[in-house]
C-alpha positions as CSV (number, residue, x, y, z in Angstrom):
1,X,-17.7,-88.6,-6.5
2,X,-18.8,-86.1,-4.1
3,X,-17.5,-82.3,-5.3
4,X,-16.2,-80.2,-2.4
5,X,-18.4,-77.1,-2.5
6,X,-15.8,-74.0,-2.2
7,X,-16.4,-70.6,-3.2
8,X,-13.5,-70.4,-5.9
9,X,-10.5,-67.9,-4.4
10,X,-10.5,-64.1,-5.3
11,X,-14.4,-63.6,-5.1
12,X,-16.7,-62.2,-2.7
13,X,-19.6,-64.3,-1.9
14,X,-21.8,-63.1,1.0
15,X,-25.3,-64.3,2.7
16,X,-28.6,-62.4,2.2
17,X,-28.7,-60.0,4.9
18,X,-24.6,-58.5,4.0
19,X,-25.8,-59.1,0.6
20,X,-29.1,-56.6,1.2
21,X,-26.6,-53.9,2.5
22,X,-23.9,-54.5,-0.6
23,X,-27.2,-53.5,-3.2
24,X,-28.3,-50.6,-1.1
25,X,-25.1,-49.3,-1.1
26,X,-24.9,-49.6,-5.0
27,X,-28.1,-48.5,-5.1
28,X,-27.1,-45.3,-3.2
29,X,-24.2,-44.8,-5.6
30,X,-26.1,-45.0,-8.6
31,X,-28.6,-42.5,-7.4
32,X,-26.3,-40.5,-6.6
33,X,-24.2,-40.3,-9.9
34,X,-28.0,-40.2,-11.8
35,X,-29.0,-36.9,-9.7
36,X,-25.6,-35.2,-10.7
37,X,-26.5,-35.9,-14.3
38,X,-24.4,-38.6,-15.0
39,X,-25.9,-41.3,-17.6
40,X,-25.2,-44.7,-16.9
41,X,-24.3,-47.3,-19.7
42,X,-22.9,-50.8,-19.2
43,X,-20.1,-52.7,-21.4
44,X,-20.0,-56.3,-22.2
45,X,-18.2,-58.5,-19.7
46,X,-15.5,-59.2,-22.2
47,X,-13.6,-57.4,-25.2
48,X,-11.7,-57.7,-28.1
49,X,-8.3,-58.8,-26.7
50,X,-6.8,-56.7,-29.4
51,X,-9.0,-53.9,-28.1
52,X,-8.6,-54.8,-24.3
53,X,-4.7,-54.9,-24.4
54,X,-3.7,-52.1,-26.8
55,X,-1.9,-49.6,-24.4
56,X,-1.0,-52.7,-22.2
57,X,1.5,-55.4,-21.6
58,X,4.3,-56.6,-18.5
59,X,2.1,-57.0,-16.1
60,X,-1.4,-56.3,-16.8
61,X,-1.4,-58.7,-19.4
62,X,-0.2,-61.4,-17.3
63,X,-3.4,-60.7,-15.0
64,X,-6.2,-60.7,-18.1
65,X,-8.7,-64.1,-18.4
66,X,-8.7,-64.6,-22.1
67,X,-11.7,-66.6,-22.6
68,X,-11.9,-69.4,-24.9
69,X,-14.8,-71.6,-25.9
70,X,-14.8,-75.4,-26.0
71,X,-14.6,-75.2,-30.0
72,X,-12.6,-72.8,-30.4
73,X,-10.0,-74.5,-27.8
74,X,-10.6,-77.6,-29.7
75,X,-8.8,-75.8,-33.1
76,X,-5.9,-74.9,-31.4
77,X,-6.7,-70.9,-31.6
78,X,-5.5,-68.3,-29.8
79,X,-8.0,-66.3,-27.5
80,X,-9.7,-63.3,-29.1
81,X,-11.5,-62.6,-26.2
82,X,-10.5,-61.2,-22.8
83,X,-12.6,-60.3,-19.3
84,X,-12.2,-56.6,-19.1
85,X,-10.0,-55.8,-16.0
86,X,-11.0,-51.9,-15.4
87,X,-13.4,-50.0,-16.9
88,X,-11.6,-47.7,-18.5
89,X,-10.5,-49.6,-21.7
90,X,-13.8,-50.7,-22.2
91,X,-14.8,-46.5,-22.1
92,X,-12.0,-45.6,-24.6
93,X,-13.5,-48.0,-27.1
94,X,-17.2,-47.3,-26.5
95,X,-16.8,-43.6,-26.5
96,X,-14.5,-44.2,-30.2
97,X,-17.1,-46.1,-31.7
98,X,-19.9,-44.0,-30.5
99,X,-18.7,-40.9,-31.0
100,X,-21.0,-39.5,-33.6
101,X,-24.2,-40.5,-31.4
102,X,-22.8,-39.1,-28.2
103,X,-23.9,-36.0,-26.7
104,X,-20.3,-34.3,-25.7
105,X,-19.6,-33.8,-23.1
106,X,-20.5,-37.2,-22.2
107,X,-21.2,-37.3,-18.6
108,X,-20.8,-41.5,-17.9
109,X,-21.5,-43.4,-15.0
110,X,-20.4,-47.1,-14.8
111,X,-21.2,-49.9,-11.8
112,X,-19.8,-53.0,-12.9
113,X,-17.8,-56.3,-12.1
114,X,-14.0,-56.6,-13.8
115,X,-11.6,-59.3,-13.1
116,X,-8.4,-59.4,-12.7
117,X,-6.2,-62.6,-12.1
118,X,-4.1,-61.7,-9.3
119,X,-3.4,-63.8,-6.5
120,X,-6.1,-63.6,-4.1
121,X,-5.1,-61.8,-0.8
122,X,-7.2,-60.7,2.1
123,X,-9.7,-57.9,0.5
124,X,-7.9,-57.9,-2.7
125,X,-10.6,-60.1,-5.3
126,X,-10.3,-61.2,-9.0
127,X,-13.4,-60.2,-9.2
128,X,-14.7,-56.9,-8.0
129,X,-17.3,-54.3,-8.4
130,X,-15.9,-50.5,-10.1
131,X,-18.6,-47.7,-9.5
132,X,-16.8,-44.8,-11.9
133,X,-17.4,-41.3,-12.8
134,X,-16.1,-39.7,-15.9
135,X,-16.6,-36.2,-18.3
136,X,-15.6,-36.6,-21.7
137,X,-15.3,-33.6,-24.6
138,X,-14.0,-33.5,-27.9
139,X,-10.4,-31.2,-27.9
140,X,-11.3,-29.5,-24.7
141,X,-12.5,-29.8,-21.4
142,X,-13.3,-27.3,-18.7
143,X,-11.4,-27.2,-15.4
144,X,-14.9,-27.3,-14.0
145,X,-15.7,-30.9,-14.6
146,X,-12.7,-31.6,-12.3
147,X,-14.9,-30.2,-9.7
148,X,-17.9,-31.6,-10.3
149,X,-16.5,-34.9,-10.7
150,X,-15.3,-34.2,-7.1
151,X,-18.1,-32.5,-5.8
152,X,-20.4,-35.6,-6.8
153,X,-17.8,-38.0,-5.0
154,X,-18.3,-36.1,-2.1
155,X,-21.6,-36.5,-2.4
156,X,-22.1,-39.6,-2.8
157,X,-20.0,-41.3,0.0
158,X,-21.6,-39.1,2.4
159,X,-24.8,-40.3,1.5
160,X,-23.5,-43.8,1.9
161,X,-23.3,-42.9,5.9
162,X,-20.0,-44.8,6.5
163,X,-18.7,-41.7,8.3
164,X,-16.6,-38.7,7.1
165,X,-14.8,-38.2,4.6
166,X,-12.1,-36.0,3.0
167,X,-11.0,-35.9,-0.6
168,X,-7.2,-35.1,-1.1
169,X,-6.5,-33.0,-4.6
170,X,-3.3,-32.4,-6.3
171,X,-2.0,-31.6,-9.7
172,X,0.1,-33.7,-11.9
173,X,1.7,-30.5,-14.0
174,X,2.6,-28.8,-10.6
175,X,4.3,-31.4,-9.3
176,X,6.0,-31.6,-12.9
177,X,7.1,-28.0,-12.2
178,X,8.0,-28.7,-8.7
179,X,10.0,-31.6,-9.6
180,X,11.6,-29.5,-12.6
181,X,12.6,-26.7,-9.8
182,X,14.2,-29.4,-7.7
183,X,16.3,-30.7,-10.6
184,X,14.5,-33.6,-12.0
185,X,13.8,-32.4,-15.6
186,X,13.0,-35.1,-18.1
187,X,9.7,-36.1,-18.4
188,X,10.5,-40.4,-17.9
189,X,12.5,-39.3,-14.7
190,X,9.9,-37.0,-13.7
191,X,7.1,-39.9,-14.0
192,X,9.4,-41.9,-12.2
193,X,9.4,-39.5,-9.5
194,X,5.9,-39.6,-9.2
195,X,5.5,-43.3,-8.8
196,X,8.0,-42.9,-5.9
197,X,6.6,-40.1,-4.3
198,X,3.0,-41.8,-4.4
199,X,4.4,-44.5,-1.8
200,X,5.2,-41.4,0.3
201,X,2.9,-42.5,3.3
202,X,4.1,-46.2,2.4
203,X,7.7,-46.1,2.0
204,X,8.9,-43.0,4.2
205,X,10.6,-40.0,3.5
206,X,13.9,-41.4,3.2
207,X,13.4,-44.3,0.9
208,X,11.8,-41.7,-1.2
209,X,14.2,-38.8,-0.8
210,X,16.9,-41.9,-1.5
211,X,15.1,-42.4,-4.8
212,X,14.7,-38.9,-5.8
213,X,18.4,-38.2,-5.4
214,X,19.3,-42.0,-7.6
215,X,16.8,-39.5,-10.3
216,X,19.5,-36.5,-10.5
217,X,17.7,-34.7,-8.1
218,X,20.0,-32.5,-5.5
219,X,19.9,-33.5,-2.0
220,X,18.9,-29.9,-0.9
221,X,16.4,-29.6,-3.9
222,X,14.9,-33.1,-2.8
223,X,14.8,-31.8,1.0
224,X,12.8,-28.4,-0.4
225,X,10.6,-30.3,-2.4
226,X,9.5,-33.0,0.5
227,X,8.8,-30.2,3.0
228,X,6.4,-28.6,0.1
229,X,4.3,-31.6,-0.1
230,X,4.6,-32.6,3.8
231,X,1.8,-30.3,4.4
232,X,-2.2,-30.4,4.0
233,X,-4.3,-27.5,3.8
234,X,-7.9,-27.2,3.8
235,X,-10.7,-24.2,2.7
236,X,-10.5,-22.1,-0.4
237,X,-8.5,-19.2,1.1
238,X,-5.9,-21.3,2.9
239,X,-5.3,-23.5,-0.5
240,X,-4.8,-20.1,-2.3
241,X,-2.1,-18.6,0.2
242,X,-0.4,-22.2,0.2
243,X,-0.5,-22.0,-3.7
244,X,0.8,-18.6,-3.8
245,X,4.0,-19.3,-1.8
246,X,5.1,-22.4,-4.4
247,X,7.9,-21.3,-6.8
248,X,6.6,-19.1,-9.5
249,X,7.3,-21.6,-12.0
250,X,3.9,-23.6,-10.8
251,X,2.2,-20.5,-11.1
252,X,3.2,-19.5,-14.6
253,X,0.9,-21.1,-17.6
254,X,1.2,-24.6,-17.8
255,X,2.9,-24.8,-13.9
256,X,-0.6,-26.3,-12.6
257,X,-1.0,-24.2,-9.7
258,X,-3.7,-21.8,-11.6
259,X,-5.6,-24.9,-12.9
260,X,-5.4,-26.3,-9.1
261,X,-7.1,-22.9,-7.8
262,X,-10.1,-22.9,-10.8
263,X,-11.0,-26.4,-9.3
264,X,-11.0,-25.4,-5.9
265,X,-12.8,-22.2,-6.7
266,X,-15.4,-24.1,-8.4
267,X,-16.0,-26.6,-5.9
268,X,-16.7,-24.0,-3.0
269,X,-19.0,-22.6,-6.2
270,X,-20.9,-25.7,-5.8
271,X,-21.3,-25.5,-2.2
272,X,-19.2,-28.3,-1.1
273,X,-18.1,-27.9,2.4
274,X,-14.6,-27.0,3.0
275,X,-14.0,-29.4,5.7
276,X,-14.2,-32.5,2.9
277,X,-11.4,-31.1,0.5
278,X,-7.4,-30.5,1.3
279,X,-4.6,-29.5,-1.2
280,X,-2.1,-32.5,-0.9
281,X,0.7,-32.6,-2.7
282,X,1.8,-35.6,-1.6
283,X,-0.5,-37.6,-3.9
284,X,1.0,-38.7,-6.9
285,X,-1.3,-41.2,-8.6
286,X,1.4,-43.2,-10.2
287,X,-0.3,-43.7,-13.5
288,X,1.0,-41.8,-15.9
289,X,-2.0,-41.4,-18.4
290,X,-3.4,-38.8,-15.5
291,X,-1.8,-35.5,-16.7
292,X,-3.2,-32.6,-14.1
293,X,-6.0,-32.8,-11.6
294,X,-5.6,-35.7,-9.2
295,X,-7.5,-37.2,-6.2
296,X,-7.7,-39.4,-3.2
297,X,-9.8,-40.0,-1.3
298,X,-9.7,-41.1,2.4
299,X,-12.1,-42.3,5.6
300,X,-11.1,-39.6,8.1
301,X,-11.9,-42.1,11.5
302,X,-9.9,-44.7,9.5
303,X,-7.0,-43.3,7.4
304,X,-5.5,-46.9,7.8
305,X,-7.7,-48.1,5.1
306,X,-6.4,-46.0,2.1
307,X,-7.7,-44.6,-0.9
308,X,-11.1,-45.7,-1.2
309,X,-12.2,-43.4,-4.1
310,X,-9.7,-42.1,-6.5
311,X,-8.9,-40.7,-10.4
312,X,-7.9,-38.0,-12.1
313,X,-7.8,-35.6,-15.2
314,X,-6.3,-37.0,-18.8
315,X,-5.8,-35.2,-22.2
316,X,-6.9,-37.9,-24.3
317,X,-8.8,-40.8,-23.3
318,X,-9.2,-42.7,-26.9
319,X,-6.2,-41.9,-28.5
320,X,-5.4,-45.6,-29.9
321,X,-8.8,-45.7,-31.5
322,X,-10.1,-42.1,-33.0
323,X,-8.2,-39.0,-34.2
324,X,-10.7,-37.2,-32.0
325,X,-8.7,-35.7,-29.1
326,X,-11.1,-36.7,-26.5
327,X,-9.9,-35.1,-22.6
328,X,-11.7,-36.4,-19.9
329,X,-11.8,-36.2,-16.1
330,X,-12.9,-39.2,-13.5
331,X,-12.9,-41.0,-10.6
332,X,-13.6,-44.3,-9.5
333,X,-14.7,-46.1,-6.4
334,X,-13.1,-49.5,-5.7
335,X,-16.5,-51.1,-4.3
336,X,-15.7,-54.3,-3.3
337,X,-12.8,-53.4,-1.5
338,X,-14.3,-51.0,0.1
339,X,-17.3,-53.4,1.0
340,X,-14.9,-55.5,2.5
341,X,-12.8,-52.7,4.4
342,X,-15.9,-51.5,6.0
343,X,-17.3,-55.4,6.8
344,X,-13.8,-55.7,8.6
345,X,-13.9,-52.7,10.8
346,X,-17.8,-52.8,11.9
347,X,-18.8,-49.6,9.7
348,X,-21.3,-51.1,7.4
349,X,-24.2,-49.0,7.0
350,X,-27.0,-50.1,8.4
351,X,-30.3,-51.2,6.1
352,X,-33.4,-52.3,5.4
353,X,-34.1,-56.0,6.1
354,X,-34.0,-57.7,2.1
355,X,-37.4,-58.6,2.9
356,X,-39.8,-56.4,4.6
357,X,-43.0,-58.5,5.4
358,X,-44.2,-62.7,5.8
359,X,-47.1,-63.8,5.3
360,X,-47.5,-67.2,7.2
361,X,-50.0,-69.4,6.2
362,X,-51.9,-71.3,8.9
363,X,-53.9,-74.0,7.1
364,X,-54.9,-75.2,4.0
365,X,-58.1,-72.9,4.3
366,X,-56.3,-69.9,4.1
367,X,-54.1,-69.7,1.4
368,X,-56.6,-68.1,-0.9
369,X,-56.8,-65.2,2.3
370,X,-53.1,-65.4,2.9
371,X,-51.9,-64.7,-0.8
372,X,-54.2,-61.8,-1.2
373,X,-52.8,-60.4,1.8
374,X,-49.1,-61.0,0.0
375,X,-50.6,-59.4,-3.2
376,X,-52.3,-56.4,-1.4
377,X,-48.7,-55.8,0.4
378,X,-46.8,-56.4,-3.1
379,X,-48.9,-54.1,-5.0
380,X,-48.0,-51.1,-2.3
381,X,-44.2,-51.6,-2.9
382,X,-43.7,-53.8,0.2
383,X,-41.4,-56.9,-0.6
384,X,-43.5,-59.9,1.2
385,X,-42.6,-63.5,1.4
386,X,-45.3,-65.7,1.5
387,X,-45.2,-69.4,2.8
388,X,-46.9,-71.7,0.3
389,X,-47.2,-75.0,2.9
390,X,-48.8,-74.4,5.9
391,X,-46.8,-75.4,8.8
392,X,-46.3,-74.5,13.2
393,X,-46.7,-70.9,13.2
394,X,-43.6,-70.9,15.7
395,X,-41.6,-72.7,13.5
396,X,-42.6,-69.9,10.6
397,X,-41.7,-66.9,13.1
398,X,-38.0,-68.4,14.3
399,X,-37.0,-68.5,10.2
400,X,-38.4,-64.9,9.8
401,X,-36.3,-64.2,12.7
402,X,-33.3,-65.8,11.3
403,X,-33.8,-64.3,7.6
404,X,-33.5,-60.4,9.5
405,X,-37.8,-60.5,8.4
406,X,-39.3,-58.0,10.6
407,X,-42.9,-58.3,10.3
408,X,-45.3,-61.6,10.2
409,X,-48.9,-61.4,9.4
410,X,-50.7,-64.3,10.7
411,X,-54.2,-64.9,9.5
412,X,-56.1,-67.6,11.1
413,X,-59.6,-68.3,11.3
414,X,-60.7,-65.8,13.7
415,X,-58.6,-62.9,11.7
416,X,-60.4,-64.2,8.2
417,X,-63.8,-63.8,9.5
418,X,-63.2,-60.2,10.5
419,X,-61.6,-59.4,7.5
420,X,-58.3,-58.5,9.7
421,X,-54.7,-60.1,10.1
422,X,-52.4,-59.6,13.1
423,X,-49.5,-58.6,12.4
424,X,-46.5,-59.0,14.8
425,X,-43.3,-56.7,15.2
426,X,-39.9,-59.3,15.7
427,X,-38.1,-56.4,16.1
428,X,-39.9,-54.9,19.3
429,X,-42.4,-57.8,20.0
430,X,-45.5,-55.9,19.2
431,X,-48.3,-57.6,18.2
432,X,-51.1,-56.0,16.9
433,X,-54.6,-56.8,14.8
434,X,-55.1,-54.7,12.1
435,X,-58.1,-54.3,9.1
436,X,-56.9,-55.4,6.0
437,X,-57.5,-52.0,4.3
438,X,-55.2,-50.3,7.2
439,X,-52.7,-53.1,6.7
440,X,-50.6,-51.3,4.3
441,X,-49.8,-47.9,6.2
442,X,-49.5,-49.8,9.5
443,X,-46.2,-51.4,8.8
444,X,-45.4,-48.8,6.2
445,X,-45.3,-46.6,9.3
446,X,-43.2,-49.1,11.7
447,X,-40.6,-49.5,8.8
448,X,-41.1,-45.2,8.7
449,X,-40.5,-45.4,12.5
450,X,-37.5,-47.6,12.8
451,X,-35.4,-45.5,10.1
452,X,-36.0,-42.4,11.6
453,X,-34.3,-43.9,14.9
């Protein structure tokens, strides 16, 4: 029986060159958490399901793989195991059980697959890549990570060139106040609130003004809270003013607004531009572990693709599995998605072929010539391909051309005996001969060349 071969649903399988551009962009986000200072660790694929699914349950737990192995399935027992499906479980527990050989704060960085089983829909995957952030300290944690943790964001996603982009703050114990001033007092309504106000952009104003009022809310307070949030102001000065005109309630301790203003002030500290920040009070975050600082972030050409980078500040990441109070502040980039987004509207980044240099091989005489060649190349940090069975040099350029290869060094006879190779440019059709010693820095300056442009 011949097996139909499908990529199974909810993954993203690509071809070498998109695949080249998907690790360059990782690689760029891992530099780029690395130079901030953030140390990267990695957690196993699976958990504990009792660990994985403590503060869980409805539907997150319908979405979990347990995994099973053919024994164990064989007894009859239950799973024990589950696939992790964020990364933050998987933090709480390693940051609870290292605790005593952590450096606090613990400044973590985290690029890794999770899977989820939901049903597979166009750019939604069961199995995805996370690229997070996160600050951890024991009891306390400065208002200052919150801007870091942005200020690296920012960072990073402009170095991934996929065009401008602005991160949207808020805080969680403003709105608390806000929604207290407009009449919704107890905290379950209030994080019910929130969860409708996150599908502001969504839903519309009246849906969400229609849900606020079902809350207790008065219509008038409702009406004077939604014109609060409606607006979005950017720069430190402007986000001050617009602070300073909220009710006094959000400015008294605890009402959010002076934690809001430390994390801006910090952030134009740190030299990020004003034009890549706005106060938005419109963003929610419906989770309700996230209990002040909170962020979006959004592609200014293409707004229509949503949050691609978001998080938020927490008082106590581990709860379920130390005494230690252990705050934290973080943010997370939904990679694959966001891979896929950009794939979808042409804005990939561009990127180095995933292999810079062929060698052909001519004829049986050469190979000794032709894999010193691929060596010498190798050994300068240039990835080479070399072709093991000699066959029509024209058939050896159309697959280089094919694989996205843009140089081919052909050495035949007349090359050996001068202790040369030719080496020829798909990209513009140059062809030129070149001693072996200057091999090296003559495409290393072509590949210089072509990035500059």
């Amino acid at each position: 029986m011949t097996v139909s071969p499908n990529t199974p649903p909810g993954v993203l399988e690509l071809l070498p060159a998109e695949q080249a551009v998907h690790d360059s962009m990782l690689a760029t986000v891992r530099a780029g958490y690395r130079r901030y200072g953030f140390v990267p660790i990695e957690t196993p694929v699976f958990e504990r399901t009792d660990v994985l699914l403590t503060k869980t349950g409805g539907e997150t737990e319908r979405q979990v793989y347990f995994v099973q192995s053919a024994g164990s399935l064989a007894q009859g027992d239950g799973p024990d195991l589950a696939l992790r499906f964020d990364l933050t479980v998987p933090l709480a527990r390693y940051v609870a059980e290292h605790e005593h050989e952590l450096v606090f704060p613990f400044r973590r960085s985290q690029v890794q697959r999770v899977y989820r089983g939901e049903r597979p829909q166009r750019g939604r995957y069961r199995e995805f890549y996370q690229c997070d952030i996160d600050i951890i300290d024991r009891d306390t944690l400065s208002l200052r990570h919150d801007a870091e943790v942005a200020a690296t964001m920012i960072s990073v996603l402009t170095e991934l060139e996929i065009g401008e982009i602005t991160v949207r703050l808020n805080n969680r114990r403003l709105m608390r106040s806000l929604l207290a001033y407009s009449g919704i007092a107890s905290p379950d309504d209030q994080s019910a609130a929130l969860r409708e106000i996150d599908k502001l952009d969504k839903a519309g104003r009246d849906k969400v003004s229609e849900s606020l009022v079902a809350l207790g809310a008065a219509r008038d307070g409702v009406d004077r809270l939604l014109d609060s949030i409606s607006g979005r102001v950017g720069g430190l000065g402007d986000i001050e003013d617009a602070l300073a005109e909220l009710p006094t309630a959000t400015r008294e301790e605890g009402g959010g607004a002076e934690e809001l203003t430390e994390v801006v002030r910090t952030m134009d500290a740190l030299g990020v531009p004003p034009e890549r920040y706005l106060l938005d009070l419109s963003v929610a975050r419906g989770l309700d572990y996230y209990t002040g600082t909170v962020y979006e972030t959004v592609l200014d050409s293409h707004p229509e693709l949503g949050s691609i980078c978001s998080g938020g500040r927490y008082d106590d990441l581990a709860g379920q599995y130390t005494s230690t109070r252990l705050p934290g502040v973080g943010m997370s980039i939904g990679f694959t998605r966001l891979f896929w987004q950009l794939r979808e509207a042409g804005l990939l980044p561009g990127s180095r072929p995933p292999i810079d240099v062929t060698v052909s091989l001519i004829d049986e005489a050469g190979l000794e010539y032709a894999l010193g060649i691929a060596g010498r190349l190798r050994a300068a940090g240039l990835s080479t391909e070399s072709h093991m069975v000699p066959t029509k040099l024209g058939r050896q350029l159309r697959n280089a051309d094919r694989a996205g290869i843009r140089f081919v060094v052909i050495a035949g006879e007349d090359e050996r005996s001068q202790t040369e190779a030719t080496v020829k440019d798909l990209t513009t059709g140059e062809q030129s001969l070149v001693d072996l010693d200057a091999l090296v820095d003559h495409i290393r300056s072509r590949i210089s060349r072509q990035e500059v442009r």
